[in-house]
Phi, psi and omega in degrees: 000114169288138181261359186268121191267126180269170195335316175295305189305311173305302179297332140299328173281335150320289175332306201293296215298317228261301229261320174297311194310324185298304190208051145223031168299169182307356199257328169259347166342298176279286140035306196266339170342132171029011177279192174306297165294319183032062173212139133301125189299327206265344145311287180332306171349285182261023192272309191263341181250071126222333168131020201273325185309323194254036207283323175263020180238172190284155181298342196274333165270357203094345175273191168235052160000061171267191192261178154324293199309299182280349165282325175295325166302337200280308201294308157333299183271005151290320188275352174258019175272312199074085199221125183260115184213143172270037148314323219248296211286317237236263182332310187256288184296307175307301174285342153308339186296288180320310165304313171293353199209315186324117170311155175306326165311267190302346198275312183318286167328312202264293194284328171268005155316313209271322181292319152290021159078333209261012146243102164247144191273124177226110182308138180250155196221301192236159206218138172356097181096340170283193183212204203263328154317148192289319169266032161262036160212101186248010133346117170246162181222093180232144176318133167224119181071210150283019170199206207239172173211131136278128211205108170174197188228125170246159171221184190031069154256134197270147184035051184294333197264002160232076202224123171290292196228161168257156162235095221246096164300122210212135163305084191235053177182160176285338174325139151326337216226352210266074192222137173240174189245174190208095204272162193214114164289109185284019194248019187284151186290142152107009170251125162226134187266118198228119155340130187230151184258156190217122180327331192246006161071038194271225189219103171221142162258163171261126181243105180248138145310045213281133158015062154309093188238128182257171178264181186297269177015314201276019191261116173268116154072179189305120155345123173082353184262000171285335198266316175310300208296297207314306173312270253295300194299341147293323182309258168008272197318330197272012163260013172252358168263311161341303160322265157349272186341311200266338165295337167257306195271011146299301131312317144320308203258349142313311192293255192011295170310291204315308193289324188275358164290295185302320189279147175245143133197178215067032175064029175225084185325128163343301194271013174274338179293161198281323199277301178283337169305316164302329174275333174281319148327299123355300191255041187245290170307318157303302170297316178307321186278001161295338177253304186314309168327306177316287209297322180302316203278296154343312208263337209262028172247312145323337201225346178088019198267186171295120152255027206294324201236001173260353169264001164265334177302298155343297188293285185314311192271321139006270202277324201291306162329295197285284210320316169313286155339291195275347152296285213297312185283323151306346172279336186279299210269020135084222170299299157352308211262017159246017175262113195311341164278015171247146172294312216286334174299339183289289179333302198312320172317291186312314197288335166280324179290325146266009168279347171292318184232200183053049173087081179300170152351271147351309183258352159276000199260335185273002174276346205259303164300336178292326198263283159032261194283325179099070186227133196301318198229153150348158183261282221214353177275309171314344163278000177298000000 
């Protein structure tokens, strides 16, 4: 694996970096707090006229079909930004979803919309009471006619209120496995939608279905195959939220150095004590081997190799690193550094909340443990 990024790859990070500092600073970060929408329009904007919206669809779509890899760049530097974007919901999992499975119909319609910026797709995924598994989506799709009615409940859908469609995981057999994807109009009779508060204050809804009906068309890919495409298409995705992970607690833990050169006491900066010099140390050596992990999981994704165990091995340790990190750093900057007016609680926020979610802990550890052990499925979190 080369670790030498090139000249393009640097300059996309530059670019991403240029474009947050420009219209995603910490001053609209918050600003994006709970709101309804929870984005800046003038991102998204320009998100889409250089091409980052489209870093993962094909030229054929309107994109620039670049790897994992250079999407991981993108993702870094969303996260040390905190930059609130339907990217991640839209750009990467919906379309990809599309890719995998999607008909010449929905791909057509759909992926250069989703590359322009003028659609956005938002996965409706986990529901009350469910887990991260295939039986915690208990959402039915039973037939009617030429197409379906949908009836259940989801929750933590990210920017549902401004999403052209759902991509709605839905039950349609009794098989553990028996699940199809679904597109959805959220503004369709019998879908409502209600705002959820969130640790990272990001914009997510409970989206309930009362007897929802699509047409057969709106079925992304073959009966029984939505749950097969959706794993493969999370594999992919949660090594760019690792990405993400390590692009914020890179950033944390920079202001931290900074802050702990300036504040003095006893007539000393913080970081001449030895306790605290150890601890920044520490995550210093943490991060780094935390973005090296990123990136072998990323380059080897990239290359067509096996991610059964280096993208959930990412992901976990990625957010348990910024969650850790970023505990530590609230303890360097004292009281202060739980009060909204200081940044670092935003980071501190952010990091639990994406070790929460897109596959937690637990259940990455049992994905990690299935390739391991050589065993077909999760032992036991996947039945959630």
């Amino acid at each position: 694996m080369d670790l030498d990024f090139s000249e393009e790859q640097q300059l996309l990070r530059e670019t991403v970096r240029r474009l947050c500092e420009e219209h995603a600073p910490i001053s609209v970060v918050r600003a994006m707090e709970d709101d309804a929408t929870g984005f800046p329009a003038a991102l998204w904007k320009q998100f889409a006229e250089i091409g980052i919206n489209g870093v993962l669809i094909p030229e054929a779509f309107g994109g620039s079909a670049q790897s994992l890899l250079d999407a991981a760049i993108v993702y870094e530097e969303l996260g040390r930004a905190l930059a609130p974007t339907p990217h991640f919901a839209s750009a990467v999992v919906a379309a990809r979803v599309l890719l995998a499975a999607g008909s010449d119909a929905q791909q057509k319609a759909w992926l250069p919309r989703i590359a322009s910026g003028e659609a956005i797709l938002a996965p409706a995924w986990l529901e009350p009471d469910g887990g991260f598994g295939p039986k915690g989506v208990q959402t039915t799709a039973k037939q009617s006619g030429d197409g379906f009615v949908l009836s259940g409940v989801k929750r933590h859908v990210p920017f549902a209120s401004a999403a052209t469609r759902l991509v709605v995981l839905a039950r349609t057999g009794a098989g553990e496995r028996d699940i199809d994807l679904f597109l959805v109009d959220p503004q369709a009779q019998g879908v409502t939608l209600t705002q959820q508060r969130s640790l990272a204050a990001d914009t997510q809804y409970r989206v309930e279905l009362a007897g929802v009906r699509v047409a057969a068309a709106d079925r992304i890919g073959a009966a029984g195959s939505g749950w097969q495409t959706w794993d493969a298409v999370l594999h992919d995705a949660i090594i760019l939220l690792a990405a993400q992970a390590m692009g914020g607690c890179e950033r944390a833990l920079e202001i931290t150095v900074q802050y702990a050169k300036d504040r003095k006491q006893f007539d000393k900066p913080l970081g001449a004590f030895q306790s605290i010099s150890h601890y920044l140390a520490d995550a210093t050596t943490a991060v780094d081997g935390g973005k090296t992990l990123v990136y072998e999981a990323a380059w080897a994704a990239s290359n067509g190799r096996s991610i059964a165990r280096l993208a959930p091995m990412a992901k976990l340790f990625a957010c348990q690193t910024y969650r850790d990190v970023t505990a530590m750093c609230q303890q360097v900057w004292g009281g202060v550094g739980f009060t909204i007016e200081y940044d670092i609680q935003l980071f501190f926020r952010r990091a639990k909340q994406l070790q929460l979610t897109w596959w937690d802990g637990p259940y990455l550890e049992e994905l990690v443990a299935a390739d391991v052990l050589d065993t077909d499925a999760p032992i036991r979190m996947a039945s959630w």
